[in-house]
N, C-alpha and C positions, 0 to 999 in steps of 0.2 A: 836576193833580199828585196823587199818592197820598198818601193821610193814614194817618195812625198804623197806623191798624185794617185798611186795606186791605193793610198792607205785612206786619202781623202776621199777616195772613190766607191769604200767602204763606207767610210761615215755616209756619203750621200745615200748609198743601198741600203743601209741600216735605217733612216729615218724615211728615206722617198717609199718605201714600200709597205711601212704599215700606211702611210696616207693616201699612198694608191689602192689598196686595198680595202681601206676600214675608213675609208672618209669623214665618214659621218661619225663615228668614237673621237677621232683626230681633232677636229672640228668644234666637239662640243666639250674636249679637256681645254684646250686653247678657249673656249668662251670664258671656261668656270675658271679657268688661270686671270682672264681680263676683268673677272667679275669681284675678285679678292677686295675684299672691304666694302663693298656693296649690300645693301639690303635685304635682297632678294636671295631666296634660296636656292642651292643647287639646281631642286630638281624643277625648279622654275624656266632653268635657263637651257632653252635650243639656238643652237646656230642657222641663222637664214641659208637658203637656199643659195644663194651666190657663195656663199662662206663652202659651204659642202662641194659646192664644184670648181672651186677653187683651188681649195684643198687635194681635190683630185687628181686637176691637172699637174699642178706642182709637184705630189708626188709623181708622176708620171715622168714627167721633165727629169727630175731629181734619179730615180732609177734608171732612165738611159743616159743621164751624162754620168752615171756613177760604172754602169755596165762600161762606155766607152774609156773611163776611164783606168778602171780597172784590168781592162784586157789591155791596155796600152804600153807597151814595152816602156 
């Protein structure tokens, strides 16, 4: 049976790996999420450069503590 850490270890794999992957998609739904009620149009809105590698790295972080996690008795 999986225990707490292993199942949380899941959700981290689950979310760290499309934003280590797809950074840049990751990046700009988080913008248009911060942009709700704003005037400006979707397709108006890109996320800077630091935002995108950010984004990266975290996921990154997020899928090896989720790997360590996961494989962790």
């Amino acid at each position: 049976m999986a225990t707490d850490v292993q199942v949380f270890g899941v959700l981290l794999l689950s979310f760290g790996l499309p934003s280590a992957v797809w950074p840049s998609r990751v990046a700009k739904f988080e913008e248009r999420l911060d942009s709700i009620g704003s005037k400006r149009s979707w397709s108006e809105i890109e996320p800077a450069d630091w935002k995108v590698s950010l984004t990266r790295v975290a996921g990154i972080v997020m899928v090896l503590v989720g790997i360590v996690w996961v494989v962790s008795p």
